[in-house]
C-alpha positions, 0 to 999 in steps of 0.5 A: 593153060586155062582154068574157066577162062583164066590162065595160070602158071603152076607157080609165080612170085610175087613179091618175095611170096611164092604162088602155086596152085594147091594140088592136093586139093584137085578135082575138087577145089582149085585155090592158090596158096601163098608160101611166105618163106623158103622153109614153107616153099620146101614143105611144099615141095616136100608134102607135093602140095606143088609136084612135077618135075618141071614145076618142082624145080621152078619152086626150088628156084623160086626158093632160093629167091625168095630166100634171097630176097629175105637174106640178112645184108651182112649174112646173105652168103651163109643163108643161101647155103642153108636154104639150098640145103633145105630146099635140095633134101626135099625130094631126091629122085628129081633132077629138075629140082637141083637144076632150078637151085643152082642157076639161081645159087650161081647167080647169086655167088656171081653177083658184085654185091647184095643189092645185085644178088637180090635182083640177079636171084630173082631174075635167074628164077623166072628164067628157070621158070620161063624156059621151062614153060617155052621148053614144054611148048616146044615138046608139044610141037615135036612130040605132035608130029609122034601122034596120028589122027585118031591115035589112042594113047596111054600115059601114066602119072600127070605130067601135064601143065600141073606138072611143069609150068605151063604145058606139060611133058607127056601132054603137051604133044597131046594138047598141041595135036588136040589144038591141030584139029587132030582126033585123040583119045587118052587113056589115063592111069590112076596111079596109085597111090596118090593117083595123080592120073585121076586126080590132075591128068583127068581134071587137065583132060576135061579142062582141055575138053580132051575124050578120056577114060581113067583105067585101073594102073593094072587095066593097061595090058588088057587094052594093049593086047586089044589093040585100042592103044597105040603109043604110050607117053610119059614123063620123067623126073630123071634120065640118065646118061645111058637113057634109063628114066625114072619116072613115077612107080608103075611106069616100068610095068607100061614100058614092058606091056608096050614092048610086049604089045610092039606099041612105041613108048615115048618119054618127054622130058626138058633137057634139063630134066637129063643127068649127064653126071649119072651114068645109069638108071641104077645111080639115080637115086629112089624117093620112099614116101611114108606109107600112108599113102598106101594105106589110106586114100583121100577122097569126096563122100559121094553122099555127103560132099566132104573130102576125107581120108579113110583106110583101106588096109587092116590096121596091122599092116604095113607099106612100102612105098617107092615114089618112083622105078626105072625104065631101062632104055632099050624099053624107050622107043624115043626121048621128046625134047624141046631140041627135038625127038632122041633116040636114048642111045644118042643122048650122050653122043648130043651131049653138047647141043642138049646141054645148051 
């Protein structure tokens, strides 16, 4: 995707620096961050300085590359280890994370030596983050044909380009039917309490030239019951084998208003984003995040231009904040992949092929 006429990937190494784009900072700066150690690329992780499923698992793989590329000749074996470690305990809700970290783990312990494990991580790296990129692309084209002229459509959280390498889940069918010379208008939640919707879907939406309105996460019912949103897309950061998806808090209460309102509600996801080894939605398991991010919010002083953070709660109260629920499957109309579009029931019959 491009950012004033240049295109960029949410993250890349370079060297043995890991590169991505700083989303805290997003609407309002756009600046590339240098992460010079796995231990920094995990904080990344971990502080969502770099957030989405697809992106957070190309880090993890660049992680480990890095961590690589870093390793001692005589101790390598032992430091891998650790730096999966780190890197796996940054965010458990997201299977794409443990994905990333494992085919470049394997690569290293089937390399012949530590020479060949530097060039075999490195090289396992950027297939994760390649194919994640193609997977995307390849969302777009499927999940298009879901998207009619002049549809209206409603998604929650970011998963757009930001969120993956390049392209996106949720948008991708968006952007690709944009591209077809189709009509489209989205209708962006904010998502609190980080508000990603507001922050990164609507920023990737103006960028794209794409017409939107950003709406209250408690606004969707009302358009529903007016008609004016025809189909809902969202990403996941798992699913499980049954078919439920995890996906960021609030996605649940859209799945329930859709069906409610007989609007299809679409999920998209790389298969890589499938846990097979998860029966349901109940083993997957919840990230609770500090609850900071409820209590406070950041923002840019519309008098004076500087981006703050101030509380919005008394300060004698406190927060709960889970990062993300689960829609049980029979609330998902279909599951858009790069192999093609799945009913949630029909994942496990597939297994093989969305395994490949």
């Amino acid at each position: 995707m491009n950012v004033d006429g240049t295109h960029y990937r949410t993250v890349w190494l370079d060297g043995s620096t890991v590169k991505t784009i700083d989303q805290p900072l997003i609407p309002h700066r756009f600046e590339i961050l240098d992460l010079a150690d796995y231990r920094a690329t995990a904080d990344a992780i971990t502080t969502m300085i770099v957030r989405g499923a697809g992106a957070i698992g190309a880090t993890g793989a660049y992680g480990m590359a890095q961590a690589m590329l870093q390793a001692s000749p005589d101790r390598y074996t032992e430091e891998i280890e650790e730096a999966a470690r780190v890197l796996a305990a940054t965010r458990p809700t997201a299977q794409n994370l443990f994905y990333g970290i494992e085919k470049v783990q394997q690569a290293i312990r089937e390399a012949a030596d530590y020479e060949s494990a530097r060039r075999e991580a490195v090289r396992a790296a950027e297939t994760v983050a390649d194919e994640d990129a193609a997977a995307c692309e390849k969302i777009g084209e499927f999940g298009a044909e879901l998207i009619a002229d002049g549809a209206r459509i409603l998604t929650h959280c970011n998963a757009g380009w930001l969120a993956f390498v390049d392209w996106g889940s949720a948008l991708s069918p968006v952007y690709r039917a944009a591209r077809d010379g189709k009509k489209v208008f989205v209708y962006a939640d904010e998502t609190r309490p980080r508000c990603q919707g507001a922050r990164l879907t609507a920023w990737e939406l103006c960028g794209e030239k794409i017409p939107h309105a950003l709406i209250a996460d408690n606004a969707a019912g009302y358009y529903m019951a007016r008609g004016e949103i025809d189909l809902v897309i969202v990403g996941s950061d798992r699913i499980a084998r049954n078919g439920d998806v995890a996906n960021k808090i609030g996605t649940y209460t859209k799945a329930v208003l859709a069906r409610r309102h007989g609007i299809p509600f679409y999920v998209a996801a790389p298969t890589t984003t499938i846990d097979f080894d998860c029966p349901t939605g109940a083993d997957i398991p919840i990230e609770e995040r500090h609850e900071d991010e409820v209590l406070c919010m950041w923002g840019r002083d519309a008098d004076t231009g500087d981006v703050r953070r101030i509380r919005i709660a008394p300060a004698g109260s406190h927060a709960l904040n889970p990062a993300f629920d689960v829609t049980p499957a029979e609330l998902v109309t279909g599951i858009v992949t790069q192999k093609g579009v799945f009913a949630p029931a029909d994942l496990a019959k597939n297994e093989s092929t969305l395994r490949a």
